[in-house]
N, C-alpha and C positions, 0 to 999 in steps of 0.2 A: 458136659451137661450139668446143671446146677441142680444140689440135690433139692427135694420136695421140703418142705417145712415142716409137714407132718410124715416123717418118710419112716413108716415101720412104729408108727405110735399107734395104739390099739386103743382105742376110745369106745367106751358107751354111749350107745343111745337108747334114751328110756323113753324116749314118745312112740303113743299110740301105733298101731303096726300101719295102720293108712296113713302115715303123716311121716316115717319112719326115714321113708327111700328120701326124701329131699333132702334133710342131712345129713345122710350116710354117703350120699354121691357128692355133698359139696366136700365131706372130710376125705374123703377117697383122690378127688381131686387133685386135694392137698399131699396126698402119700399115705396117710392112714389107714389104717386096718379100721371098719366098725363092727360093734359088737352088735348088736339087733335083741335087745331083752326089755320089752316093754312095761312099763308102771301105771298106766294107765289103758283102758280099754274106752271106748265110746257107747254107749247103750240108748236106749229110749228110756223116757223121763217113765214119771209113775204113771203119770198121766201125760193125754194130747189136749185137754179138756180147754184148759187157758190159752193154747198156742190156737187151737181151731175155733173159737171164742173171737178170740182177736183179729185172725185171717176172714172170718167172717164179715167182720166191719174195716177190713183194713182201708179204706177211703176214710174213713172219719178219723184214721191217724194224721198228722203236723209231719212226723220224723218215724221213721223207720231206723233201727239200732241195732247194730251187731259189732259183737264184743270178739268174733272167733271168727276163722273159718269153717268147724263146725256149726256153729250156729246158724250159717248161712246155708251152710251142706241141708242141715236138719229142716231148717225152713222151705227150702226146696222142696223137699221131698216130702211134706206135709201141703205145703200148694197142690205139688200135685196127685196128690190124695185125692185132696180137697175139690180140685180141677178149678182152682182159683183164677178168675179173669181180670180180676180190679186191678186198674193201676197201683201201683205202691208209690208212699207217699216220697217224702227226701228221703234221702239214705245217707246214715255217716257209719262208719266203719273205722277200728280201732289201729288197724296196719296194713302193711302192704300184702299181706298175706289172705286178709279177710277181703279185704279191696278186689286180689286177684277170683277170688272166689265169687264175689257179687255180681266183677264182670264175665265170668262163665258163664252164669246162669240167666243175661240177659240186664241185670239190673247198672243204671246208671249211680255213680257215686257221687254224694255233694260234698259232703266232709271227711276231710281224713287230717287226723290231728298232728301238731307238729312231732310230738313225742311217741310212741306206742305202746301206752299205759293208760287204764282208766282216768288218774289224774289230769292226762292232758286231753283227754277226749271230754271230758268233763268243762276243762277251760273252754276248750273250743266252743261245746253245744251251749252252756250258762248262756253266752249273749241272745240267743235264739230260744231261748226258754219260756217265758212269758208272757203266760195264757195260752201257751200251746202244751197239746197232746204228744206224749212219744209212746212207742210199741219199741221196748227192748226184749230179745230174743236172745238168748243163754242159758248157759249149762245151769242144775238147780245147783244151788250151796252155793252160788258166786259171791261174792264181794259186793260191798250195796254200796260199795264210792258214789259210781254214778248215777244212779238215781236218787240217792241223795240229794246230791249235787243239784240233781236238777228238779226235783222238788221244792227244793231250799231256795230254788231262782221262780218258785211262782208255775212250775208246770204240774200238765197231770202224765203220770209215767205208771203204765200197764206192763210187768215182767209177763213175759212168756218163755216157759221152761219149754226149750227143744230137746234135750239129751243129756245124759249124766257121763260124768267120770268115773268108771269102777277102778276098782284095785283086783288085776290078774292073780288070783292066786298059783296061776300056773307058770308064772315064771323063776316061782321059786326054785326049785331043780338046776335050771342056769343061771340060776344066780348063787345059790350054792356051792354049782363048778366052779365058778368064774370068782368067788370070793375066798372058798374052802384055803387055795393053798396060794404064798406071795408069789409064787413062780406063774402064778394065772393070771394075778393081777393085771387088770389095765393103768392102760398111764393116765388115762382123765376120765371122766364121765360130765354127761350135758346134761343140763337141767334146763328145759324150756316153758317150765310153767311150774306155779307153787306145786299144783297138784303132784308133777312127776318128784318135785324134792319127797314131800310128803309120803308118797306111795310108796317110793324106793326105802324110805327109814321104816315104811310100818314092812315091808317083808322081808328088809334084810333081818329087821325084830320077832321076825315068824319064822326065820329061818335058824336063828342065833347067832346067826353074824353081825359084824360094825364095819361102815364102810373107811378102810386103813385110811388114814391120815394123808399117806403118800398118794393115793388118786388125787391128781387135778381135780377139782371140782369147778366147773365152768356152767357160768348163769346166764340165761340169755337177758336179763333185765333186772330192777329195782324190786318189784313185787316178789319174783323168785330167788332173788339173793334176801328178801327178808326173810323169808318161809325156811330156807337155810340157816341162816343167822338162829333164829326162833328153835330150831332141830339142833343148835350145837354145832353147827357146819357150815359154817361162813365161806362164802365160795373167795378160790385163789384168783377168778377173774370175773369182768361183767363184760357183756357186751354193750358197746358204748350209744349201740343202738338194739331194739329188741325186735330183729330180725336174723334168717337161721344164716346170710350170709356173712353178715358181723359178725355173730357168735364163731362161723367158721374160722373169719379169718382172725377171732384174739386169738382162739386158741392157736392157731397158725404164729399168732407175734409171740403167742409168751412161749414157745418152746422154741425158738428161733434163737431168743434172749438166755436159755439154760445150755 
């Protein structure tokens, strides 16, 4: 029997604890051990004010926009709140992951970009921009690429904050264990969104720890290998596409290669 690729490599995973189980079963697959110590939590915005605002008039959107699976999650569940009956107008979505999520919840998708980055969600909608309305629905603090973007093409673009990213402070304590001594050490850790780079340097810095050099640091994409770079921790791998089965399977090639 031929051995696993990742057969006894103990990997973190620092996404949200509801987003958690889908890479820990693809690395598990592989032979891995995962670690389950989150950097981000999911929360409710400050307000529902803009997002219920917006859901209000959603027929008099062009474009329906989601940047996450959360976002879609969030919007859901503020529809039906709201007990929302309007059609919704086109839908584009950022990846395969947000895609899966829209068609849970009943919604058809029109665009899904060649890349899985706001830059190329961005190429895509520009052509479609022009004198049309979008309703973008995302996390607060995001990245203003795309509506930029599509501002700068002639539309009018309504943010709606659905949910925030916090910083657990409660996982300091396993992250402590798990950093305190090299014998604990894991052999990589994932990074699937700037936030979780971000998060994990602000509590290994609450904690007084530095994440050793010797972890793998593996990125699921461009925008989260910046957010690394930008921390001093340039990741040792990207996934060549930014989705969680790609990211499984670099990491699966670059330890293949050691």
């Amino acid at each position: 029997m031929s051995r696993l690729p990742l057969a006894g490599k103990r990997i973190l995973v620092t996404r949200s604890p509801a987003q958690a189980s889908g890479l820990a079963e693809q690395l598990s697959a592989l032979g891995a051990i995962p670690i389950l110590i989150p950097t981000i939590e999911i929360v409710p915005p400050t307000s529902f004010a803009a997002l219920d605002a917006a859901l209000a008039c959603l027929h008099t959107f062009d474009w329906l926009v989601f940047t996450s699976a959360n976002a879609v999650e969030a919007f859901h569940a503020r529809a039906q709140h709201q007990r929302l009956t309007q059609r919704p107008p086109k839908i584009a979505v950022i990846g395969p992951a947000t895609e899966r999520a829209a068609r849970s919840i009943g919604l058809t998708v029109d665009l899904l970009p060649a890349q899985y980055v706001a830059e190329s969600l961005a190429e895509a909608l520009v052509p479609h921009a022009s004198g049309k309305s979008f309703l973008l629905v995302r996390a607060a603090a995001a990245r203003d690429t795309l509506p930029e973007a599509l501002a700068a093409a002639g539309a009018t673009v309504t943010i709606a904050e659905a949910y925030r990213n916090q910083t657990p402070s409660s996982s300091i304590p396993a992250l402590e264990a798990l950093f305190d001594l090299p014998a604990n050490y894991p052999q990589a850790v994932t990074f699937t969104s700037a936030s979780t780079a971000r998060n994990l340097a602000a509590l290994l810095e609450a904690a007084d720890l530095a994440l050793p050099d010797s972890v793998v640091r593996a990125s699921i994409g461009p925008v989260t290998s910046q957010a690394l770079r930008e921390l001093g921790l340039p990741p040792h791998l990207e996934a060549a596409e930014a989705t969680i089965p790609v990211l499984a399977a670099a990491l699966a090639a670059h330890f293949s290669q050691c």
